[in-house]
Biopython code that builds the backbone (N, CA, C, O; Angstrom):
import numpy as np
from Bio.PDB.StructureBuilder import StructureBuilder

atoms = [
    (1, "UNK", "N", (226.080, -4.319, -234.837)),
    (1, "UNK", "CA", (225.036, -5.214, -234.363)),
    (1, "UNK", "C", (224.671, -6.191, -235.478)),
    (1, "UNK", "O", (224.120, -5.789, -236.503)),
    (2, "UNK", "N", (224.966, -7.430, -235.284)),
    (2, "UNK", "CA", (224.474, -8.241, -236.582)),
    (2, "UNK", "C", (223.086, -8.811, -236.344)),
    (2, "UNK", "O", (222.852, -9.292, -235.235)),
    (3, "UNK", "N", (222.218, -8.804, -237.206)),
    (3, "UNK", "CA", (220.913, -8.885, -237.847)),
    (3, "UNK", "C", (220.757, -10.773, -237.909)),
    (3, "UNK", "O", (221.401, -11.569, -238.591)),
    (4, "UNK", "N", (219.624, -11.027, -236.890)),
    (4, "UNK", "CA", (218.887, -12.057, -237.016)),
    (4, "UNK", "C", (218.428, -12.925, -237.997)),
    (4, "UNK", "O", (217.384, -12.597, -238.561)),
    (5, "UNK", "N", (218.748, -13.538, -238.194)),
    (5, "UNK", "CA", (217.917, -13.870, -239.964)),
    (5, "UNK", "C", (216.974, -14.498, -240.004)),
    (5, "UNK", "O", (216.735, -15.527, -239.372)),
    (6, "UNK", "N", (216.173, -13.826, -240.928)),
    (6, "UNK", "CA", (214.598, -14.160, -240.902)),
    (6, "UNK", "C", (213.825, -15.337, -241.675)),
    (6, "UNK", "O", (213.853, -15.399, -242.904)),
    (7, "UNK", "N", (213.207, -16.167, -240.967)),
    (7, "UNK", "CA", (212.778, -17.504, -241.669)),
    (7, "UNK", "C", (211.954, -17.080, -242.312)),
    (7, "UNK", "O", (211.136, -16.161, -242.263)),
    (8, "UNK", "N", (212.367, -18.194, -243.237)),
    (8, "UNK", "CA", (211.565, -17.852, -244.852)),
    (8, "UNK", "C", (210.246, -17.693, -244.940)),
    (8, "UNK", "O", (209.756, -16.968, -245.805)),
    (9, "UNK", "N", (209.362, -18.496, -243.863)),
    (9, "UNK", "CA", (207.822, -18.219, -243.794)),
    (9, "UNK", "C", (207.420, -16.427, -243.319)),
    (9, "UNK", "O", (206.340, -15.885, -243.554)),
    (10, "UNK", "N", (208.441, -15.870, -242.717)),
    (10, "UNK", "CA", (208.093, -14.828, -242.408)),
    (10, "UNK", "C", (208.691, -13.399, -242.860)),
    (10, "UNK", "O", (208.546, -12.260, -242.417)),
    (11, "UNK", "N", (209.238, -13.807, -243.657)),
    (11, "UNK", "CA", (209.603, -12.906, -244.937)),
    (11, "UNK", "C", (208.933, -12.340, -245.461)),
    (11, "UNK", "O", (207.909, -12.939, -245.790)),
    (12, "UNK", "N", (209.068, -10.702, -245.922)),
    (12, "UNK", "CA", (207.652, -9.865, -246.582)),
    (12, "UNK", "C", (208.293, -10.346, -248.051)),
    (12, "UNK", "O", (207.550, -10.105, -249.004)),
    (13, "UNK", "N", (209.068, -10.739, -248.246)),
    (13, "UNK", "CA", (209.565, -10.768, -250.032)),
    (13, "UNK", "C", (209.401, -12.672, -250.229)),
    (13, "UNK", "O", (209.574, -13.597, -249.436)),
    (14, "UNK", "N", (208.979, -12.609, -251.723)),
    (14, "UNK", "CA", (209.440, -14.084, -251.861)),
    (14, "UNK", "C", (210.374, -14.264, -252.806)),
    (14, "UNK", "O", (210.218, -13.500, -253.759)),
    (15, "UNK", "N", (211.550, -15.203, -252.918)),
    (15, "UNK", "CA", (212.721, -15.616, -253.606)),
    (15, "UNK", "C", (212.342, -16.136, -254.021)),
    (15, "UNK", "O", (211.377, -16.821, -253.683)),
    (16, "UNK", "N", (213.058, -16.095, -255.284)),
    (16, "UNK", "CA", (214.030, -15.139, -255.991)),
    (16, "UNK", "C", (212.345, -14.158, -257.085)),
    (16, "UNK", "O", (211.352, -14.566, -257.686)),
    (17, "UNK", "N", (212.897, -12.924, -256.794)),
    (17, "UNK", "CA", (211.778, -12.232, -257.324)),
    (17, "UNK", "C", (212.776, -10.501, -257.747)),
    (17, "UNK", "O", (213.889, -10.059, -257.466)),
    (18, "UNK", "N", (211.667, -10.048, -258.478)),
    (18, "UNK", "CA", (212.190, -8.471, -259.221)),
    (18, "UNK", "C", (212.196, -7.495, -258.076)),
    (18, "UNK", "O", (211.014, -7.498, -257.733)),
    (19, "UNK", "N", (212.909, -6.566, -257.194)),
    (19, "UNK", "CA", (212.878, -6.341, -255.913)),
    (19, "UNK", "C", (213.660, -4.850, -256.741)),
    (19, "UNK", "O", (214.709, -4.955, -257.377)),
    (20, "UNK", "N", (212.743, -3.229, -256.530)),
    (20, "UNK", "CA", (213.313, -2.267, -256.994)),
    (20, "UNK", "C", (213.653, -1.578, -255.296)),
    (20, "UNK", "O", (213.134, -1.637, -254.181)),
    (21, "UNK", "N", (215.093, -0.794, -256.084)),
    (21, "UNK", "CA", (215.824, 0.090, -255.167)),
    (21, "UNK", "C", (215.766, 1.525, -255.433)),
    (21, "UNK", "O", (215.740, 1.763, -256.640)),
    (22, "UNK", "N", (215.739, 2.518, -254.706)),
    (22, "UNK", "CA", (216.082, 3.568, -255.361)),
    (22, "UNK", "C", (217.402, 3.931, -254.413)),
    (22, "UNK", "O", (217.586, 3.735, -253.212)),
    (23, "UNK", "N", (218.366, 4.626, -255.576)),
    (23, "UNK", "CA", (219.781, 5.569, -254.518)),
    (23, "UNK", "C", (219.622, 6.548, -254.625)),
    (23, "UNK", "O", (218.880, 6.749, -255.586)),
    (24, "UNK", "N", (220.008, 7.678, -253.995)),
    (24, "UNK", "CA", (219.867, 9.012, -254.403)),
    (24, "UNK", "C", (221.325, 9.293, -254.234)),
    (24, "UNK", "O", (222.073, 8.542, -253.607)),
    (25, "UNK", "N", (221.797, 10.683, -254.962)),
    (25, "UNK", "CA", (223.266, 11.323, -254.629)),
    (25, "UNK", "C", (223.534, 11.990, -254.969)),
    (25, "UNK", "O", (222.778, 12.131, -255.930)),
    (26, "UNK", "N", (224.443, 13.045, -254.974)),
    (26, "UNK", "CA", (224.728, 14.186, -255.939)),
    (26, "UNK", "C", (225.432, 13.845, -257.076)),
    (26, "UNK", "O", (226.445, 13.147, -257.126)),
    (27, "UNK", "N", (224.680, 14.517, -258.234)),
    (27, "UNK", "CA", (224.468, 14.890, -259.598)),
    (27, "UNK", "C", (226.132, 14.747, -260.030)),
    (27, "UNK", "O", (226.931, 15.634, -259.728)),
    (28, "UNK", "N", (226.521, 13.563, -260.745)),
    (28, "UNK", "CA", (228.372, 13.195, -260.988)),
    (28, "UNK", "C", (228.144, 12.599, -261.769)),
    (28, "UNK", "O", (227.306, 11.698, -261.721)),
    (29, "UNK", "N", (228.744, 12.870, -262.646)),
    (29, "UNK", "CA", (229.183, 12.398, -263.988)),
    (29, "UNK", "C", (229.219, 10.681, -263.780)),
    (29, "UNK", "O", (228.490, 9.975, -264.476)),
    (30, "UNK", "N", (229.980, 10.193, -262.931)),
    (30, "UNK", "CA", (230.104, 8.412, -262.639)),
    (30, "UNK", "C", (228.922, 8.432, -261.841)),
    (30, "UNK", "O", (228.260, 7.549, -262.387)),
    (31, "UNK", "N", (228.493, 8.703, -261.259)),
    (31, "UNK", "CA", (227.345, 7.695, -260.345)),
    (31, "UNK", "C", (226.472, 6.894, -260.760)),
    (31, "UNK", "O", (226.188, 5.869, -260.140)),
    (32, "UNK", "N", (226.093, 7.131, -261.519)),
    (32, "UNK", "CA", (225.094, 6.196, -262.316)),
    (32, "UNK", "C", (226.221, 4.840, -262.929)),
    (32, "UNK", "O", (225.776, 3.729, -262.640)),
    (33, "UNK", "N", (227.086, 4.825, -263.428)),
    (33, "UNK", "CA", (228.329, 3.705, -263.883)),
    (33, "UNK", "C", (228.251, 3.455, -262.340)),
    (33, "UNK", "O", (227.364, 2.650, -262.062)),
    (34, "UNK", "N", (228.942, 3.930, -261.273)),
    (34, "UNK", "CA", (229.359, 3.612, -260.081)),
    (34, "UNK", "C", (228.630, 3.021, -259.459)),
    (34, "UNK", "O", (229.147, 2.165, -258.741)),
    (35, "UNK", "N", (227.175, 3.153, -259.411)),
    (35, "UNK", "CA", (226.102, 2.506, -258.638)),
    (35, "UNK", "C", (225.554, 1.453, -259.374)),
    (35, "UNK", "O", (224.779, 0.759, -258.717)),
    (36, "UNK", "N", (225.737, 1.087, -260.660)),
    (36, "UNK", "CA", (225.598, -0.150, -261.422)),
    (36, "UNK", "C", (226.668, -0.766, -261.593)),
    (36, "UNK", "O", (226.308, -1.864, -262.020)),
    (37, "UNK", "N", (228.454, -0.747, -261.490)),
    (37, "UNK", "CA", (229.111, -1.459, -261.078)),
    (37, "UNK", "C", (229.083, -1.926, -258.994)),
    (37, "UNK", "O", (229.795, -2.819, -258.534)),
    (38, "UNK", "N", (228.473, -1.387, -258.448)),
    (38, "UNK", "CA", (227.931, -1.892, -256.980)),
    (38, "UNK", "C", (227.415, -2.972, -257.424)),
    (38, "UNK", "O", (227.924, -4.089, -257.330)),
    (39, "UNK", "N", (225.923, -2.580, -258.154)),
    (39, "UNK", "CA", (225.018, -3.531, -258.169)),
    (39, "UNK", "C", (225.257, -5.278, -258.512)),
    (39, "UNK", "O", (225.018, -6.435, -258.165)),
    (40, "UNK", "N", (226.003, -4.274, -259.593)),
    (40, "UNK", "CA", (226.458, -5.717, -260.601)),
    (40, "UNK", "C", (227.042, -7.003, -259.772)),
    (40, "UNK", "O", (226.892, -8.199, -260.018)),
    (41, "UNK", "N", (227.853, -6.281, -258.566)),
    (41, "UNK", "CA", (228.456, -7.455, -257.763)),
    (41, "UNK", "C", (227.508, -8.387, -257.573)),
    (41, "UNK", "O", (227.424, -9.506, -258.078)),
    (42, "UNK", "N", (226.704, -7.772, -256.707)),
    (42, "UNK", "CA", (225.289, -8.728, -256.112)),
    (42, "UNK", "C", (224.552, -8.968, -256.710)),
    (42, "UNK", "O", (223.670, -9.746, -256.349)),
    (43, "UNK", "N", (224.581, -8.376, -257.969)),
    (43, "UNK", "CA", (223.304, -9.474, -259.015)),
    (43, "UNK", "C", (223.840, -9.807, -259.912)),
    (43, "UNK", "O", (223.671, -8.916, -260.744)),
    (44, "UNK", "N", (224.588, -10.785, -260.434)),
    (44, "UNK", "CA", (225.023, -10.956, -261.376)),
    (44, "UNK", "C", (224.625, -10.764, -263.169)),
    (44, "UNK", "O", (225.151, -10.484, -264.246)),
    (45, "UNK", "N", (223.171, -11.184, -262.480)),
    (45, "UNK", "CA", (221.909, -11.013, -264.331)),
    (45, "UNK", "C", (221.545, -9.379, -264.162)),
    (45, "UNK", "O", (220.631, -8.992, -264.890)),
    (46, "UNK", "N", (222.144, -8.417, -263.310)),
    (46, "UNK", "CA", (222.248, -6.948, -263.610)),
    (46, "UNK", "C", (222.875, -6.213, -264.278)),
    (46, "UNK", "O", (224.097, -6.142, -264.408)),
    (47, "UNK", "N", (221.521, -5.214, -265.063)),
    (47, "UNK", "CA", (222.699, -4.610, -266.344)),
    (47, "UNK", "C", (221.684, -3.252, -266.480)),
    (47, "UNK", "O", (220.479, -3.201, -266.231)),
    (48, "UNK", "N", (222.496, -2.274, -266.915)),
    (48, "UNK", "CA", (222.265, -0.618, -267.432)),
    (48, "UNK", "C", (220.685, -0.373, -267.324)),
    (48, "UNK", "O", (220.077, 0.589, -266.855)),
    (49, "UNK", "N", (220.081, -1.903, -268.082)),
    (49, "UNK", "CA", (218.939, -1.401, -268.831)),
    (49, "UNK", "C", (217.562, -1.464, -267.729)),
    (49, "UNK", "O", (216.341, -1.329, -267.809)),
    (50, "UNK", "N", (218.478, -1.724, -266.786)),
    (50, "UNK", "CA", (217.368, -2.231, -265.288)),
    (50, "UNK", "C", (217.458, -0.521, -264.442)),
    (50, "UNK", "O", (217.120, -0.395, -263.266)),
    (51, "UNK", "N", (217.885, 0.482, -265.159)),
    (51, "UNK", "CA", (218.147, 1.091, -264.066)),
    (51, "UNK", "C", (216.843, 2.631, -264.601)),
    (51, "UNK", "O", (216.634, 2.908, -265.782)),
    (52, "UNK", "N", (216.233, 3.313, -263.518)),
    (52, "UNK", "CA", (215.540, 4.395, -264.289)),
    (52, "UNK", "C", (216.254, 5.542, -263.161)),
    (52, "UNK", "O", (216.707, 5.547, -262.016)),
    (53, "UNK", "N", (215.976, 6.678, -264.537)),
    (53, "UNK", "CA", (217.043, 7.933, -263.490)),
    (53, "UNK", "C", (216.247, 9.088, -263.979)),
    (53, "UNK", "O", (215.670, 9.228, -265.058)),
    (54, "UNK", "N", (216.349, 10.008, -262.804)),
    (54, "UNK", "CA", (215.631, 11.179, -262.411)),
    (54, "UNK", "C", (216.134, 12.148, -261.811)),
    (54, "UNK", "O", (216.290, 12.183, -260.591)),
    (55, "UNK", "N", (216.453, 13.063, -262.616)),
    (55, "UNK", "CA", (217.655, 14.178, -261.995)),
    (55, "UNK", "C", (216.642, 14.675, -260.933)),
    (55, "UNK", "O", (215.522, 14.266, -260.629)),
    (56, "UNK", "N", (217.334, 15.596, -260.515)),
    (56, "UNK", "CA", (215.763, 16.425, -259.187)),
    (56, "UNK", "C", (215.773, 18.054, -260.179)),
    (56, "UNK", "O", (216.525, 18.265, -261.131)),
    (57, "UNK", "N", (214.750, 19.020, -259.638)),
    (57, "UNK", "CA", (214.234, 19.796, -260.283)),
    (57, "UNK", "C", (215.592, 20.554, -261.070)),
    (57, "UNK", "O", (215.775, 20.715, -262.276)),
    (58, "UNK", "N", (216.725, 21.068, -259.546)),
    (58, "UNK", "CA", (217.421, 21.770, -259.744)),
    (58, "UNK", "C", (218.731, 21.231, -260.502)),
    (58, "UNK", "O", (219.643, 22.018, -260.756)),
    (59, "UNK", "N", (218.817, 19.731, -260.896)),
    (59, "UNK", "CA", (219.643, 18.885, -261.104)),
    (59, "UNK", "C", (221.027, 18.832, -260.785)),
    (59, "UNK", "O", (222.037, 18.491, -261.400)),
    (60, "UNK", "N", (220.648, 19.508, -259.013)),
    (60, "UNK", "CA", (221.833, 18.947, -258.245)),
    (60, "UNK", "C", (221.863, 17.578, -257.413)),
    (60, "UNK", "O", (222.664, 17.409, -256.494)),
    (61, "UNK", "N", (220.736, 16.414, -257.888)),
    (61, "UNK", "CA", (220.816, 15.505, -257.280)),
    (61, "UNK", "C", (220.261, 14.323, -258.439)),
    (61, "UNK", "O", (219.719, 14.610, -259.507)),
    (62, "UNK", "N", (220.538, 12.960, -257.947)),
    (62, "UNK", "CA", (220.291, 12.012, -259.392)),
    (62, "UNK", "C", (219.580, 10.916, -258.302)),
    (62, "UNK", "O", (220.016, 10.545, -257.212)),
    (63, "UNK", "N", (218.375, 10.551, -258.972)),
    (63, "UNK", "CA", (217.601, 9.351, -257.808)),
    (63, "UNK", "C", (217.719, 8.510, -259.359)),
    (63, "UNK", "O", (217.493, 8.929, -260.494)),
    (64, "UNK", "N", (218.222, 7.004, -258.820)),
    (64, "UNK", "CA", (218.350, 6.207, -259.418)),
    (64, "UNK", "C", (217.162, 4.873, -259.039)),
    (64, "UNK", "O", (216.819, 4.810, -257.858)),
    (65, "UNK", "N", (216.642, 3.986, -259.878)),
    (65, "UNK", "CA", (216.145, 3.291, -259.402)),
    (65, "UNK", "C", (216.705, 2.221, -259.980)),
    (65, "UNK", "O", (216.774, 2.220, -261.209)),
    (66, "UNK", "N", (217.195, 1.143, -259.264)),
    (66, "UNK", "CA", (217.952, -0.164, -259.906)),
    (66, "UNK", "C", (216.922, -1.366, -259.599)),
    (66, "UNK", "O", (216.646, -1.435, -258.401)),
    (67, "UNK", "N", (216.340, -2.257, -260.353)),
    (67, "UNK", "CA", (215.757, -3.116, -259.987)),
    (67, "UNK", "C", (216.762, -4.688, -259.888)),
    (67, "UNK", "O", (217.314, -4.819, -260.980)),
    (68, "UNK", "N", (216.990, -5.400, -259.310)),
    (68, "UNK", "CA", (217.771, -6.297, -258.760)),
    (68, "UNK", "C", (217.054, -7.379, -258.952)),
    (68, "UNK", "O", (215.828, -7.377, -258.849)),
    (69, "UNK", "N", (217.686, -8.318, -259.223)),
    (69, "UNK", "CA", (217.042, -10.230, -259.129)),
    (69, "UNK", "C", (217.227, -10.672, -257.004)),
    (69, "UNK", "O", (218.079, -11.296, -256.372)),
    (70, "UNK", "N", (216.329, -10.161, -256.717)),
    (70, "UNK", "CA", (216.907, -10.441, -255.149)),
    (70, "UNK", "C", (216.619, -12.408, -254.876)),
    (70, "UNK", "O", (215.508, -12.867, -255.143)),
    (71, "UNK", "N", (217.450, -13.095, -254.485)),
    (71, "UNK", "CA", (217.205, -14.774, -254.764)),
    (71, "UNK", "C", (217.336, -14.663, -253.235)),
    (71, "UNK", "O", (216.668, -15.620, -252.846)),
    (72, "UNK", "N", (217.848, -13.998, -252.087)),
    (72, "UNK", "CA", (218.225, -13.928, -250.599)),
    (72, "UNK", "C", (217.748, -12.508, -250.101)),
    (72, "UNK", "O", (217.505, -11.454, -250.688)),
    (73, "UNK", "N", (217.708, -12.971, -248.555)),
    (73, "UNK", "CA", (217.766, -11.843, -247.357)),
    (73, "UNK", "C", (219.103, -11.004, -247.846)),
    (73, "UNK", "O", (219.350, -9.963, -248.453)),
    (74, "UNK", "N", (219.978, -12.341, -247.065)),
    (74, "UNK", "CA", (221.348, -11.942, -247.472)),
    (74, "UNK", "C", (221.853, -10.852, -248.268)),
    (74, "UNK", "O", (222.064, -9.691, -247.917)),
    (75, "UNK", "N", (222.073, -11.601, -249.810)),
    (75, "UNK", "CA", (221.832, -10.987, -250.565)),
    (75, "UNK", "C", (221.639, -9.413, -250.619)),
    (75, "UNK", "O", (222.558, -8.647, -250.908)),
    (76, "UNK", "N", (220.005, -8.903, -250.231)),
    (76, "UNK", "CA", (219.808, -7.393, -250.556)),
    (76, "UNK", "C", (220.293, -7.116, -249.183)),
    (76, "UNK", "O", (220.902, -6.074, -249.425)),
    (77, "UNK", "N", (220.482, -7.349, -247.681)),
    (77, "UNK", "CA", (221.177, -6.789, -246.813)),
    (77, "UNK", "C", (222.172, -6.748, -247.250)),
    (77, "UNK", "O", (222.427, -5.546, -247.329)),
    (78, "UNK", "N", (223.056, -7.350, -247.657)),
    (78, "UNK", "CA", (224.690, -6.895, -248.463)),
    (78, "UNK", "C", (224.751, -5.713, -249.188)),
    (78, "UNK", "O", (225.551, -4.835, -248.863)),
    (79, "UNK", "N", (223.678, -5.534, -250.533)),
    (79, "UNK", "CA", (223.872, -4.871, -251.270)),
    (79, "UNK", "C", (223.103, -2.983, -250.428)),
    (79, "UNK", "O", (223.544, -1.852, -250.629)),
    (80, "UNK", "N", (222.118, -3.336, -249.705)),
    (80, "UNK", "CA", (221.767, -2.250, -248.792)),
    (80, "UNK", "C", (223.133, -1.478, -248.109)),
    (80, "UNK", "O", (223.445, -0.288, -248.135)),
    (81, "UNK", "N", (223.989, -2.950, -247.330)),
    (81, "UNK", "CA", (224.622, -2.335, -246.570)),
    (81, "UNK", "C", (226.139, -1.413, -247.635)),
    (81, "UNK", "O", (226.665, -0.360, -247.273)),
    (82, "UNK", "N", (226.516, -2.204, -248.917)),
    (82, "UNK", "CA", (227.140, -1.433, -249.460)),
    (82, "UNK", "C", (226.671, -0.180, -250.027)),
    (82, "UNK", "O", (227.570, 0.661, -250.022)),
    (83, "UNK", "N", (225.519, 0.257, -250.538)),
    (83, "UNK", "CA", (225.131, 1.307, -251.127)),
    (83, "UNK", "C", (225.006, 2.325, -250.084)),
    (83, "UNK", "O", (225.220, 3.489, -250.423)),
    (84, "UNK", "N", (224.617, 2.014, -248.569)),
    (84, "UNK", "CA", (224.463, 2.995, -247.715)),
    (84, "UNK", "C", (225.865, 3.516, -247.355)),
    (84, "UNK", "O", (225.981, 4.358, -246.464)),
    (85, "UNK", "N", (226.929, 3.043, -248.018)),
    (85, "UNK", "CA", (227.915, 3.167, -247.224)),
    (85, "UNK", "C", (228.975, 3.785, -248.045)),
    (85, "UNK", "O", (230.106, 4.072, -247.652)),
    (86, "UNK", "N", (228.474, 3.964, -249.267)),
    (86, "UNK", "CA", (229.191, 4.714, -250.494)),
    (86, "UNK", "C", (229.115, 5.454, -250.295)),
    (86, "UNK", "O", (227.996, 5.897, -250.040)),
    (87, "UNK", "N", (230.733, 6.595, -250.208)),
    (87, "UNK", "CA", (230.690, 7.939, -250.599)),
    (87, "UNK", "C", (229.742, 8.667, -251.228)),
    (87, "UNK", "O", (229.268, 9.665, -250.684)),
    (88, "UNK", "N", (229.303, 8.201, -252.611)),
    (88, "UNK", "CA", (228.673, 9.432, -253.475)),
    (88, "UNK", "C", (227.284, 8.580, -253.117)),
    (88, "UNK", "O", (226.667, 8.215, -254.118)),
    (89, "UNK", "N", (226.731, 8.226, -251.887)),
    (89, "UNK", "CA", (225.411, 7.804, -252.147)),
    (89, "UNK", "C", (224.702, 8.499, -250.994)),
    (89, "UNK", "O", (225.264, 8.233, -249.931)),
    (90, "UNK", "N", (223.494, 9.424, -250.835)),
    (90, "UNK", "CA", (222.916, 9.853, -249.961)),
    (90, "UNK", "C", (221.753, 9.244, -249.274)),
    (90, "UNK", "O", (221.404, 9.592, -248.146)),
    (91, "UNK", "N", (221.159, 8.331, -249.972)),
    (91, "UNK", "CA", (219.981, 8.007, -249.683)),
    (91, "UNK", "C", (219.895, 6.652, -250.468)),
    (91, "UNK", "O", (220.510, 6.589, -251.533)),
    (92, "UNK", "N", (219.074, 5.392, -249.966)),
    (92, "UNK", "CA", (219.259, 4.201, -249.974)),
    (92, "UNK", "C", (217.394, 3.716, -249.965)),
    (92, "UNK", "O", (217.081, 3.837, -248.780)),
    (93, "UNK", "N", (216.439, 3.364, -250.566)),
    (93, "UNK", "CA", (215.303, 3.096, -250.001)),
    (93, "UNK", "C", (215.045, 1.989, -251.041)),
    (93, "UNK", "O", (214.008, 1.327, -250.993)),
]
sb = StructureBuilder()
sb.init_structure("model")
sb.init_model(0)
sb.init_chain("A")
sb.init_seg("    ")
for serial, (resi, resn, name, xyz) in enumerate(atoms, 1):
    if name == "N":
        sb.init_residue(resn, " ", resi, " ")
    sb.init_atom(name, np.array(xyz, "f"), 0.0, 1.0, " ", f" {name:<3s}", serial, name[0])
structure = sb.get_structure()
């Protein structure tokens, strides 16, 4: 189903602005590299030092938070729709 696109007056975000993500996934050695080479596609001014990480109690799971330069809708629907769609990614918010 492709997605309507939303005029700019009625947009909850304003462009280009600091727009945080969190991923969640199981606890792997790459995921954290893996989910910041994702990122990197779609933001180009994205790097390591944007990212905060939080194993879970039992540290079988890693919640990442990547903060992104979002400049488009576009844009973070792309990068939404790739992260939801990664193997090692469970959770997308």
């Amino acid at each position: 189903m492709e997605m309507k696109p939303i005029p700019p007056e009625e947009s909850l975000i304003e462009y280009p602005s600091d727009f945080p993500i969190k991923i969640m996934g199981v606890m792997h050695e790459t995921f954290a590299q893996t989910i910041i080479e994702v990122v990197s596609i779609h933001d180009p001014t994205f790097h390591a030092g944007k990212v905060d990480m939080r194993p879970s109690t039992k540290g079988t799971y890693l919640a990442l938070t990547v903060t992104v330069r979002a400049v488009s809708r576009e844009q973070l629907d792309n990068l939404y729709r790739e992260l939801s769609s990664h193997p090692m990614v469970k959770i997308v918010l």
